[in-house]
PDB file of N, CA, C and O in Angstrom:
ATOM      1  N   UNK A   1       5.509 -19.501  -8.544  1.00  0.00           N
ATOM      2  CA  UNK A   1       4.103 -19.786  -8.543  1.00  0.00           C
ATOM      3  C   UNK A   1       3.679 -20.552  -7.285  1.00  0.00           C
ATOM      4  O   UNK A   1       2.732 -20.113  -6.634  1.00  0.00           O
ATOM      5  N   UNK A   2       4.251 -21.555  -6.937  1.00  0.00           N
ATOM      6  CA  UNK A   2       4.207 -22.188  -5.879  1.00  0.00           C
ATOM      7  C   UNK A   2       4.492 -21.627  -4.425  1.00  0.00           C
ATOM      8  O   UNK A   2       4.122 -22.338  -3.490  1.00  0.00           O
ATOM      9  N   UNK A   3       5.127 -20.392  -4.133  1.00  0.00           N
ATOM     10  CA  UNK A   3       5.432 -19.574  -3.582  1.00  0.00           C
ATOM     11  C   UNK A   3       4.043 -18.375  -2.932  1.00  0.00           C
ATOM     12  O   UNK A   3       3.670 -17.987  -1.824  1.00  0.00           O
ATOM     13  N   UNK A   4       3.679 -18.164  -4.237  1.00  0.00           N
ATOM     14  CA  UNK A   4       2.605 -17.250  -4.267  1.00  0.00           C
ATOM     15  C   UNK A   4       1.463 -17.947  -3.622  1.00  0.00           C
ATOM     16  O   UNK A   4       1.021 -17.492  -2.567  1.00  0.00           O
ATOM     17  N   UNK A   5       0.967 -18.962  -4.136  1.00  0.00           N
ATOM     18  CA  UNK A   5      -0.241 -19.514  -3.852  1.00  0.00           C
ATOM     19  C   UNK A   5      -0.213 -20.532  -2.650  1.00  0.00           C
ATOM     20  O   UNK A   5      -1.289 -21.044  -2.340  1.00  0.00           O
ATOM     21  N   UNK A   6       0.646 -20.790  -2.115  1.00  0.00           N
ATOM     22  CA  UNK A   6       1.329 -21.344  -0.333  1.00  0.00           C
ATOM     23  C   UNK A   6       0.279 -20.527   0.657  1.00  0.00           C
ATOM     24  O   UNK A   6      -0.725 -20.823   1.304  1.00  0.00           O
ATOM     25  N   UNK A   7       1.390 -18.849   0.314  1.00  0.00           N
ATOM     26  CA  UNK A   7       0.770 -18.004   0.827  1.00  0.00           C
ATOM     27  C   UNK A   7      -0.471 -16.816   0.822  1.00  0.00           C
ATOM     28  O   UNK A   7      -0.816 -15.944   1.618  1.00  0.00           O
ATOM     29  N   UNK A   8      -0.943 -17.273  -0.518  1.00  0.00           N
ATOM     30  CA  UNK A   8      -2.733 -16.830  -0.171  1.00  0.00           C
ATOM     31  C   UNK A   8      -3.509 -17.763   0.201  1.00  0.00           C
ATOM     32  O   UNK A   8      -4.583 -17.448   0.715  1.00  0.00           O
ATOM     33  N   UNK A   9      -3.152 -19.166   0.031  1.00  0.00           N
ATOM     34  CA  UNK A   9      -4.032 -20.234   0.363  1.00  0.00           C
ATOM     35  C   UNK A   9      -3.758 -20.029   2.085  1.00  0.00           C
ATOM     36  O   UNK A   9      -4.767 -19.825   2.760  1.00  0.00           O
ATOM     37  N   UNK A  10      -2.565 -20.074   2.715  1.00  0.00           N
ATOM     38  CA  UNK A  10      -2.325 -19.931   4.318  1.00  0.00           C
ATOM     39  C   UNK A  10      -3.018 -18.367   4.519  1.00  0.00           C
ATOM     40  O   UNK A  10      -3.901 -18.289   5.373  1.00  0.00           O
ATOM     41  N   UNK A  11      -2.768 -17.522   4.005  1.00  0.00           N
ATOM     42  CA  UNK A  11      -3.272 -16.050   4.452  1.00  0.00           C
ATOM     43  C   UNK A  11      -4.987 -16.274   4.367  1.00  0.00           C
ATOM     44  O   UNK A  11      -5.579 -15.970   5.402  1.00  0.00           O
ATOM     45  N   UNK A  12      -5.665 -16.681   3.447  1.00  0.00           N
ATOM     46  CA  UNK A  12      -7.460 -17.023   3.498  1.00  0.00           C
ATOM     47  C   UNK A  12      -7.603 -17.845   4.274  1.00  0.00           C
ATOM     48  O   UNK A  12      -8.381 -17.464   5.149  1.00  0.00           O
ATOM     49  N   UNK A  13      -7.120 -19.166   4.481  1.00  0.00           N
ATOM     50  CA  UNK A  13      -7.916 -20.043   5.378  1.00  0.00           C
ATOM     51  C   UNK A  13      -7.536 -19.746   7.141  1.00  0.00           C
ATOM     52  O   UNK A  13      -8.208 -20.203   8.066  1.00  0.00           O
ATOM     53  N   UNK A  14      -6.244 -18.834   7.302  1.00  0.00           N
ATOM     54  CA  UNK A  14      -6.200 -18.618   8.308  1.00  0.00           C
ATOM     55  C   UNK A  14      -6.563 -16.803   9.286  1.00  0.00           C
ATOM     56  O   UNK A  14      -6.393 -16.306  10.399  1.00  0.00           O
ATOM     57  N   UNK A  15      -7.102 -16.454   8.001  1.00  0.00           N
ATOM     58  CA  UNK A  15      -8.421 -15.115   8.221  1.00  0.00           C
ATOM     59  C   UNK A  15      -9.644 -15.740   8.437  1.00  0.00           C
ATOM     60  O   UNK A  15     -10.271 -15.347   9.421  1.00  0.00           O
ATOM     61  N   UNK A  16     -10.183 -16.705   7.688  1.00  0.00           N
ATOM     62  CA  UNK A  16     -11.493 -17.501   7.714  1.00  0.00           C
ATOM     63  C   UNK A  16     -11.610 -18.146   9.051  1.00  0.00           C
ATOM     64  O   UNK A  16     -12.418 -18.179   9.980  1.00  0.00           O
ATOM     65  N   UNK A  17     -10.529 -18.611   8.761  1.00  0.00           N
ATOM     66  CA  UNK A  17     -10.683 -19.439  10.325  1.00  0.00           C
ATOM     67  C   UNK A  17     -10.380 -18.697  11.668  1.00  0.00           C
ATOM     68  O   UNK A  17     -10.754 -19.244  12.705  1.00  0.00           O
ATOM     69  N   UNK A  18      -9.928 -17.860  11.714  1.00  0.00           N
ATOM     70  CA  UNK A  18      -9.790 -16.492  12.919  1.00  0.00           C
ATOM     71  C   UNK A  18     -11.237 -15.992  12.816  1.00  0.00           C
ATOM     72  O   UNK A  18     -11.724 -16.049  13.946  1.00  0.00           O
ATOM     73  N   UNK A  19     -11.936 -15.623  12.113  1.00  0.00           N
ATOM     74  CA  UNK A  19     -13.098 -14.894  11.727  1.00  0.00           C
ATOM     75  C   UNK A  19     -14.186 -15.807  12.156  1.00  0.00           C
ATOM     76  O   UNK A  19     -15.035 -15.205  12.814  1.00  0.00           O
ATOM     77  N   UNK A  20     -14.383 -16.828  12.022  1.00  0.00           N
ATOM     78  CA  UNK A  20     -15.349 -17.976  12.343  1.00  0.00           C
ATOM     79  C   UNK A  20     -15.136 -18.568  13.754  1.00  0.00           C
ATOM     80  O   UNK A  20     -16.032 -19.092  14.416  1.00  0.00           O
ATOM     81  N   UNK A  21     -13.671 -18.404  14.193  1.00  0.00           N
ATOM     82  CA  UNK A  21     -13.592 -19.767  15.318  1.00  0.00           C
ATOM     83  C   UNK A  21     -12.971 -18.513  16.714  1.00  0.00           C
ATOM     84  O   UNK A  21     -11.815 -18.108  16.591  1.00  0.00           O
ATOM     85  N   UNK A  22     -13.673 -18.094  17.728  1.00  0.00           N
ATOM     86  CA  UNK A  22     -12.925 -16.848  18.458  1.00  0.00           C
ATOM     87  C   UNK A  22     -11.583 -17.664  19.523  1.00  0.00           C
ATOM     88  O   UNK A  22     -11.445 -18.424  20.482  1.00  0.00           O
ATOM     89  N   UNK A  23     -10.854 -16.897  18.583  1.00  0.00           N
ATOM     90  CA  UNK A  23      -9.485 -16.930  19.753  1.00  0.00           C
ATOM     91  C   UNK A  23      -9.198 -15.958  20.736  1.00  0.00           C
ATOM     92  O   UNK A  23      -8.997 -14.793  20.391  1.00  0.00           O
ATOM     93  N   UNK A  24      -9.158 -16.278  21.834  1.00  0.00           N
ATOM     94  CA  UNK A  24      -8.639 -15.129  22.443  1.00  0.00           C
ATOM     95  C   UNK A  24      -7.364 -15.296  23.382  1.00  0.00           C
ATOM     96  O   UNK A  24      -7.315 -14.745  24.482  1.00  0.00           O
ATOM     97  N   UNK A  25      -6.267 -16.143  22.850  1.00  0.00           N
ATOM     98  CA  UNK A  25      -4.990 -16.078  22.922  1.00  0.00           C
ATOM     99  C   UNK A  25      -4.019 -16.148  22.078  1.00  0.00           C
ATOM    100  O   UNK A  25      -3.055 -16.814  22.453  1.00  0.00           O
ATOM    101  N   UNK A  26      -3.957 -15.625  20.954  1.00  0.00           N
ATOM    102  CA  UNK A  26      -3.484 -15.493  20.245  1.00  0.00           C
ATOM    103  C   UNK A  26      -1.842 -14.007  19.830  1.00  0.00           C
ATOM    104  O   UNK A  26      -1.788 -12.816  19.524  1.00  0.00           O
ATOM    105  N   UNK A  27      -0.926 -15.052  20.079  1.00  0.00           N
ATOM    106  CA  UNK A  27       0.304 -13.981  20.628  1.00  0.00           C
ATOM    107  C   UNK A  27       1.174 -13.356  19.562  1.00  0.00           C
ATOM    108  O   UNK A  27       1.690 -14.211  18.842  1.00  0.00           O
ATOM    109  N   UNK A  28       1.386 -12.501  19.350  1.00  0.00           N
ATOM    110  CA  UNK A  28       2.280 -11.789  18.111  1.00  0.00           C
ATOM    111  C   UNK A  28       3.324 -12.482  17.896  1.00  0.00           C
ATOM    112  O   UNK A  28       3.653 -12.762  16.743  1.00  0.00           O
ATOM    113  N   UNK A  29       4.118 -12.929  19.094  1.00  0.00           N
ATOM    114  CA  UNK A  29       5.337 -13.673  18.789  1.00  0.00           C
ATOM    115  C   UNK A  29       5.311 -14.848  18.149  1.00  0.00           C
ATOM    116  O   UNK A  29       6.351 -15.225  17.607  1.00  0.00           O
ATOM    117  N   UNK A  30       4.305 -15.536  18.092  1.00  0.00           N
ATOM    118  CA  UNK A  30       4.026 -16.682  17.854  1.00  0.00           C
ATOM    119  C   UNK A  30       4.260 -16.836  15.866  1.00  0.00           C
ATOM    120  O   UNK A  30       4.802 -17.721  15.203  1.00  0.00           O
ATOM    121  N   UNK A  31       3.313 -15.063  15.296  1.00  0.00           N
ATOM    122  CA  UNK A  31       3.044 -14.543  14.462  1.00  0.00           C
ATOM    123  C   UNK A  31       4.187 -14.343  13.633  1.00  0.00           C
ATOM    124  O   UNK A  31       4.181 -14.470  12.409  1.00  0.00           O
ATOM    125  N   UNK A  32       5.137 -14.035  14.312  1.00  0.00           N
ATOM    126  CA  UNK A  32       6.195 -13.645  13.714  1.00  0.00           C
ATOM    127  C   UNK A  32       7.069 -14.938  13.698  1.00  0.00           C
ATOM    128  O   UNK A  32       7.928 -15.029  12.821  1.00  0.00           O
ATOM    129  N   UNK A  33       6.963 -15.619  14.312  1.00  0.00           N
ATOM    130  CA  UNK A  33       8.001 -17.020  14.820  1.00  0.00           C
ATOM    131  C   UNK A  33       7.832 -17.765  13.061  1.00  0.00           C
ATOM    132  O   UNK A  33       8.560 -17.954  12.086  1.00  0.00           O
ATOM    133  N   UNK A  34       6.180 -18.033  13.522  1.00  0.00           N
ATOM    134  CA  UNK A  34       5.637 -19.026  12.335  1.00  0.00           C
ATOM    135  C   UNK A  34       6.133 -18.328  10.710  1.00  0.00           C
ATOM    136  O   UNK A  34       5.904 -19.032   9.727  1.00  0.00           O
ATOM    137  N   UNK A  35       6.808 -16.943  10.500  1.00  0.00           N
ATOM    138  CA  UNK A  35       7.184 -16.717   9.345  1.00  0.00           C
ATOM    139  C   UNK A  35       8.838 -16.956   9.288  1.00  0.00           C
ATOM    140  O   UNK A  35       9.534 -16.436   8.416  1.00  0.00           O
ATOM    141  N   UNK A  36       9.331 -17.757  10.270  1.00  0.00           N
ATOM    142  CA  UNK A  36      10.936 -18.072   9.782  1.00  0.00           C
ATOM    143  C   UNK A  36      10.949 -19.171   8.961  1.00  0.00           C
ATOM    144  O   UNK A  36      11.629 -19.075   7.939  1.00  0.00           O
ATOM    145  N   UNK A  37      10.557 -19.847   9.098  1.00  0.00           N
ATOM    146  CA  UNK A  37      10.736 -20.830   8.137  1.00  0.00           C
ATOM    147  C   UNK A  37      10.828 -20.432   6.449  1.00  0.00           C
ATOM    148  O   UNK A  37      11.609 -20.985   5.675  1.00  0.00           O
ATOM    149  N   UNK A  38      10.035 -19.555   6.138  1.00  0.00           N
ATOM    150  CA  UNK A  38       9.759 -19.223   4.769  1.00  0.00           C
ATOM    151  C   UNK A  38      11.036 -18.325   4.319  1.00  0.00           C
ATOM    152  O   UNK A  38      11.691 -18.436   3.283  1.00  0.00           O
ATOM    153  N   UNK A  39      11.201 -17.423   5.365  1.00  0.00           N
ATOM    154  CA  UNK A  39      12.619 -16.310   5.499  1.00  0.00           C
ATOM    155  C   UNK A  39      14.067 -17.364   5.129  1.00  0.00           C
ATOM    156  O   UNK A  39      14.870 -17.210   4.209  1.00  0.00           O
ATOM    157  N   UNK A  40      14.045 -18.480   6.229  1.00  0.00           N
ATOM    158  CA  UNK A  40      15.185 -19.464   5.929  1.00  0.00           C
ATOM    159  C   UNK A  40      15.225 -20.093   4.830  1.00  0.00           C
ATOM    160  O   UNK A  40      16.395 -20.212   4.467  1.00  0.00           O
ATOM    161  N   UNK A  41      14.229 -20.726   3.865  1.00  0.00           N
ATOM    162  CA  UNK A  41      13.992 -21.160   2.995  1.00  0.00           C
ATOM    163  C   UNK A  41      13.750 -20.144   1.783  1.00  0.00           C
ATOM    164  O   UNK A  41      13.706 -20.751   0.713  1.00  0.00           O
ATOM    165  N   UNK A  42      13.624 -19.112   1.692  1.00  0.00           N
ATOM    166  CA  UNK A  42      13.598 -18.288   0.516  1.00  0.00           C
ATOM    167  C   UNK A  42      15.424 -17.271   0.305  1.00  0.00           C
ATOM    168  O   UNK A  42      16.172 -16.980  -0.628  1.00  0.00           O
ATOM    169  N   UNK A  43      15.393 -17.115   1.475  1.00  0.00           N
ATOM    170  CA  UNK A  43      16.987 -16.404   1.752  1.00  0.00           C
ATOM    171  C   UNK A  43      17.485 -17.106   1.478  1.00  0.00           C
ATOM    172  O   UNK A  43      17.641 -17.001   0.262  1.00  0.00           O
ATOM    173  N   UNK A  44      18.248 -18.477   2.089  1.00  0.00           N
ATOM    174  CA  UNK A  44      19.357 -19.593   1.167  1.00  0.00           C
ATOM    175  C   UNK A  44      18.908 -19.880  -0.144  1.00  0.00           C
ATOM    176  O   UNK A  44      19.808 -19.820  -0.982  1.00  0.00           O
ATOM    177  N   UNK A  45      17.986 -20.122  -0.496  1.00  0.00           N
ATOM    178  CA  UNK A  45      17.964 -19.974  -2.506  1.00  0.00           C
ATOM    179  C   UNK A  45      18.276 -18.282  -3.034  1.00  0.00           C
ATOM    180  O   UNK A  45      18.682 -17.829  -4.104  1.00  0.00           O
ATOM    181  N   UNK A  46      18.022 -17.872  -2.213  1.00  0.00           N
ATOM    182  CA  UNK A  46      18.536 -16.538  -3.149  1.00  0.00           C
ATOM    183  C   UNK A  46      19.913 -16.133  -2.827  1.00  0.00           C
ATOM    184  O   UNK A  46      20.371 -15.318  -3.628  1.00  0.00           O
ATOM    185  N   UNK A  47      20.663 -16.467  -1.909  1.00  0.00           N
ATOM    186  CA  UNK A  47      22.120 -16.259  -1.483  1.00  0.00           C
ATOM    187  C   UNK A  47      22.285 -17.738  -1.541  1.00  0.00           C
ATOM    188  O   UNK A  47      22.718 -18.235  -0.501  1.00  0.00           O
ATOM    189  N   UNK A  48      21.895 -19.005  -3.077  1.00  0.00           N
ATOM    190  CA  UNK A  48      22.775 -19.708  -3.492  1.00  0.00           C
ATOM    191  C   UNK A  48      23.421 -20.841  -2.541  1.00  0.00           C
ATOM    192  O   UNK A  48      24.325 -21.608  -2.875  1.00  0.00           O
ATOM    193  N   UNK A  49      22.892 -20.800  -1.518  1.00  0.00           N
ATOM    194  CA  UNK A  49      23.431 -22.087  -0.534  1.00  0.00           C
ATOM    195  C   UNK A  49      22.951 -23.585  -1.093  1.00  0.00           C
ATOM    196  O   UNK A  49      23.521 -24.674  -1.155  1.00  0.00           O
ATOM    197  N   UNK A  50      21.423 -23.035  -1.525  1.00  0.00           N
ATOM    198  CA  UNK A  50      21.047 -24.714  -1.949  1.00  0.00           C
ATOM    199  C   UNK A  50      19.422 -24.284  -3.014  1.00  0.00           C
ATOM    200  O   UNK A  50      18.832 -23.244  -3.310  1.00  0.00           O
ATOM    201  N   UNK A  51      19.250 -25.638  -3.271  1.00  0.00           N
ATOM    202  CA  UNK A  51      17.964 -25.538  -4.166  1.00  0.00           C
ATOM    203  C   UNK A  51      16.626 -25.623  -3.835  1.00  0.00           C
ATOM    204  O   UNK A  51      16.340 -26.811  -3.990  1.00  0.00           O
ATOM    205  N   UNK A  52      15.906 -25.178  -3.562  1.00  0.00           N
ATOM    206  CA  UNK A  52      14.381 -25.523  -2.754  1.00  0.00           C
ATOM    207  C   UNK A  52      13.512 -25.980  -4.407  1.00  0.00           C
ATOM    208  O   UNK A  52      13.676 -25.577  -5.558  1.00  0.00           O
ATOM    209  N   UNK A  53      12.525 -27.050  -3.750  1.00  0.00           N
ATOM    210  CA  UNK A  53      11.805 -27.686  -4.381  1.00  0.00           C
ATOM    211  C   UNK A  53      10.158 -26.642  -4.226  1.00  0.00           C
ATOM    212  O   UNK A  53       9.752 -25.897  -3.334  1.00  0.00           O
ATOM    213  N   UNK A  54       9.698 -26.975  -5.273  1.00  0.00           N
ATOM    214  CA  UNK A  54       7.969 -26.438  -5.263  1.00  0.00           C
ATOM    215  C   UNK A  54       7.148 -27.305  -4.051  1.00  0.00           C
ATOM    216  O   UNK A  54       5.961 -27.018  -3.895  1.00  0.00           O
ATOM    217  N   UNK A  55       7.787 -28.429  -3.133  1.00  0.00           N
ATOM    218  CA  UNK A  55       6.583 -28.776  -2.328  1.00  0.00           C
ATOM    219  C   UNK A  55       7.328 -27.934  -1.373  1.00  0.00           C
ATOM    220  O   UNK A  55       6.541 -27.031  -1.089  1.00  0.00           O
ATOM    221  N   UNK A  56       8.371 -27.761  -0.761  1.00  0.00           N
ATOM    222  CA  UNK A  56       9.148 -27.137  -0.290  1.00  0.00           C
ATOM    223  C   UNK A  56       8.565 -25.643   0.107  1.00  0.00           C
ATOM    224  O   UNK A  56       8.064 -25.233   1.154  1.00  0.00           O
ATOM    225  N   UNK A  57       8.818 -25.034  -1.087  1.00  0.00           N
ATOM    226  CA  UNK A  57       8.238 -23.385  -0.838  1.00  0.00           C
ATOM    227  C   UNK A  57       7.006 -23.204  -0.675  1.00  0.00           C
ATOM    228  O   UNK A  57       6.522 -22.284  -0.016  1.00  0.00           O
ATOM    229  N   UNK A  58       6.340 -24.138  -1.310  1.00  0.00           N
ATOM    230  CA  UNK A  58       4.766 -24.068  -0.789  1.00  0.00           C
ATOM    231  C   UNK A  58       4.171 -24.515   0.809  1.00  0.00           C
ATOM    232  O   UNK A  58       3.239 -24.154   1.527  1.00  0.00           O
ATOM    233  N   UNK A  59       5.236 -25.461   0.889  1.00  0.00           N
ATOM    234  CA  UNK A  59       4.427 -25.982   2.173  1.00  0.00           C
ATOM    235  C   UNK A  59       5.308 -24.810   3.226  1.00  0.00           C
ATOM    236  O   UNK A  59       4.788 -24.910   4.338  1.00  0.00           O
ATOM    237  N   UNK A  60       6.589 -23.615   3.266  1.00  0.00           N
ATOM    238  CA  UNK A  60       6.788 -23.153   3.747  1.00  0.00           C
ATOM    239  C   UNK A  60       6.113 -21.314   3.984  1.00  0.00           C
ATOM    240  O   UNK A  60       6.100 -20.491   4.900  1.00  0.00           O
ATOM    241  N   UNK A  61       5.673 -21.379   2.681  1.00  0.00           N
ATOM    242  CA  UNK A  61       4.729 -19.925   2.364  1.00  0.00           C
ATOM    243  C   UNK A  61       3.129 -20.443   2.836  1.00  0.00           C
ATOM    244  O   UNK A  61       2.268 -19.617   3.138  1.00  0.00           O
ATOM    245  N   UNK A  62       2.892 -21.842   2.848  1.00  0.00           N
ATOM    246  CA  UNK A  62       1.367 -21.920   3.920  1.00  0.00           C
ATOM    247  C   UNK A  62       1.725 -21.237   4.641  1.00  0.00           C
ATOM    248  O   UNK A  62       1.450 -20.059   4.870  1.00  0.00           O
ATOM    249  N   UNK A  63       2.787 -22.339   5.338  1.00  0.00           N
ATOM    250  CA  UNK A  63       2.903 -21.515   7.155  1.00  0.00           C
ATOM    251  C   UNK A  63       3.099 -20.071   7.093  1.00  0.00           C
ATOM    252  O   UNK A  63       2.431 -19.487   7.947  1.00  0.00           O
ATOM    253  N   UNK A  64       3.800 -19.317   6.356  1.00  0.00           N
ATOM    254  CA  UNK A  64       3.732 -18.338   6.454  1.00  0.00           C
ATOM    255  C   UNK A  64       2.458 -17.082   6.293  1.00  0.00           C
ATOM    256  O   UNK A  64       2.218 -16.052   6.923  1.00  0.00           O
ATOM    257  N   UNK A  65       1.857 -17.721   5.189  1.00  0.00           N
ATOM    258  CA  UNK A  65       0.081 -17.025   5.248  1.00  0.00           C
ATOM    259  C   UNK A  65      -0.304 -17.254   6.304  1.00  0.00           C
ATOM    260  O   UNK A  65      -1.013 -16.319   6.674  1.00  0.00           O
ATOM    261  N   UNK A  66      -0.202 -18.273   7.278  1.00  0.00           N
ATOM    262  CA  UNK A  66      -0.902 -18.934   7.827  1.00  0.00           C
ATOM    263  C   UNK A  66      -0.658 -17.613   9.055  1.00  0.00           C
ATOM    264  O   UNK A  66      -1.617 -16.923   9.403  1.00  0.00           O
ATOM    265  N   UNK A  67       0.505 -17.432   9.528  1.00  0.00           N
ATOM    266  CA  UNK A  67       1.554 -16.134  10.357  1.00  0.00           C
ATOM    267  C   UNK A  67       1.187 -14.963   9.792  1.00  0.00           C
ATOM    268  O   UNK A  67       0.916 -14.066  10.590  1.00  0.00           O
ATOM    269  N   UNK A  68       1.083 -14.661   8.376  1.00  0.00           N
ATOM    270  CA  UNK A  68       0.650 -13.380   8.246  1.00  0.00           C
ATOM    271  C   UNK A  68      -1.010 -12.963   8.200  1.00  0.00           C
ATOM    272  O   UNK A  68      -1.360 -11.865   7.768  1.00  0.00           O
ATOM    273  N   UNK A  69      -1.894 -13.885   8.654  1.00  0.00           N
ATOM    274  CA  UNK A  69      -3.258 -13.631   8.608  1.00  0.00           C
ATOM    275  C   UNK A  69      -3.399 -13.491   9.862  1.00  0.00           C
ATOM    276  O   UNK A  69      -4.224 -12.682  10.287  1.00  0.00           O
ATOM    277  N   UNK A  70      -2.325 -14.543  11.044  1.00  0.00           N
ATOM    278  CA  UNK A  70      -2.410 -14.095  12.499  1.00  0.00           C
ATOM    279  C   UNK A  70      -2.041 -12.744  12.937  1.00  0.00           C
ATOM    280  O   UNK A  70      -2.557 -12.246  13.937  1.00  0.00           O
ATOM    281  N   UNK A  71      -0.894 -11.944  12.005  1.00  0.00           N
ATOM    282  CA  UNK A  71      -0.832 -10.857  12.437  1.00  0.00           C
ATOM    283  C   UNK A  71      -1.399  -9.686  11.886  1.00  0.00           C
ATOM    284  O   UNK A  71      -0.990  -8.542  12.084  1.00  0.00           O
ATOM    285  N   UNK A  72      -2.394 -10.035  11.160  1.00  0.00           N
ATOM    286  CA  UNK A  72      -3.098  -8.328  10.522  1.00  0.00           C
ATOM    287  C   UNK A  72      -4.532  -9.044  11.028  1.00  0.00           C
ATOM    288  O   UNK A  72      -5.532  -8.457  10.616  1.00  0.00           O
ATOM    289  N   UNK A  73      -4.760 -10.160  11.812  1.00  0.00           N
ATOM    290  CA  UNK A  73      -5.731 -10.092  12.760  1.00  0.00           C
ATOM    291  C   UNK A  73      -5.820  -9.758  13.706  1.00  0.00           C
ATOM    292  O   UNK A  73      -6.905  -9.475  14.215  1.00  0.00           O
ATOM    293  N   UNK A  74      -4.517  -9.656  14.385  1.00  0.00           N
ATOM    294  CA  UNK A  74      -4.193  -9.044  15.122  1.00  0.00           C
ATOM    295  C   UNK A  74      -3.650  -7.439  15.588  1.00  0.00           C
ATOM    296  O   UNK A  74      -3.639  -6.795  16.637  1.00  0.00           O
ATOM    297  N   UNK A  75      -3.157  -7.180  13.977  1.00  0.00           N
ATOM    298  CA  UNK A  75      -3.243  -5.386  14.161  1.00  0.00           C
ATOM    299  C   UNK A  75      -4.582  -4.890  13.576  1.00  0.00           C
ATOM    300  O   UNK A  75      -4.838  -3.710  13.818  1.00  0.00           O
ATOM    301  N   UNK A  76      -5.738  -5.782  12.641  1.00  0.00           N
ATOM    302  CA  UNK A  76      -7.134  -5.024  12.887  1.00  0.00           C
ATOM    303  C   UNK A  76      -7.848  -4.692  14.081  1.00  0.00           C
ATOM    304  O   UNK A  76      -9.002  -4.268  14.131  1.00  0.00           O
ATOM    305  N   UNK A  77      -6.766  -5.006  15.423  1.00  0.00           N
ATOM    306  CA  UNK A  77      -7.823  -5.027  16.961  1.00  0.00           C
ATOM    307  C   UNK A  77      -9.271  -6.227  16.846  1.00  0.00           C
ATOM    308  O   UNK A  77     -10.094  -6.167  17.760  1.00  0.00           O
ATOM    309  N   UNK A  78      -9.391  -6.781  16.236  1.00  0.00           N
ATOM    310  CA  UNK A  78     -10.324  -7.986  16.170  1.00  0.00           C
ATOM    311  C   UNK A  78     -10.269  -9.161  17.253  1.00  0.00           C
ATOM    312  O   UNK A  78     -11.167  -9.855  17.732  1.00  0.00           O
ATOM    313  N   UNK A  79      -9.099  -9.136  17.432  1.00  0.00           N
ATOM    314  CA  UNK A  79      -8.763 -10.484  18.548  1.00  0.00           C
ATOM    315  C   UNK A  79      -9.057 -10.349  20.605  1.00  0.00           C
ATOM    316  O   UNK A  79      -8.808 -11.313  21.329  1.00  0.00           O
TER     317      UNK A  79
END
């Protein structure tokens, strides 16, 4: 649950805020960078290395909405 709602709360406020505020440097790599954290932190709980906490996955699935609203703003050609 905490997982889920990380990343629609990061995926809306960081469409809203692309949509309202014009960037025009905004780099794919950057896009993709900002979703490791969530990859590192969801992969070791599921291959059992260790335990992640609910502030944990949430505050790592923001960042990741946050990365996946930069990059389908970036493949709508909008930017």
């Amino acid at each position: 649950m905490f997982r889920c709602t990380g990343l629609y709360l990061g995926f809306f406020l960081s469409i809203s805020m692309l949509y309202l505020v014009k960037f025009t440097n905004i780099n794919i790599l950057i896009g993709f960078l900002i979703l490791i954290p969530c990859s590192v932190d969801g992969g070791t709980q599921y291959l059992g290395f260790r335990e992640s906490n609910n502030f944990l996955r949430f505050l790592t699935d923001l960042i990741a909405g946050i990365g996946l609203g930069m990059l389908l703003f970036l493949i709508s050609g909008r930017a």
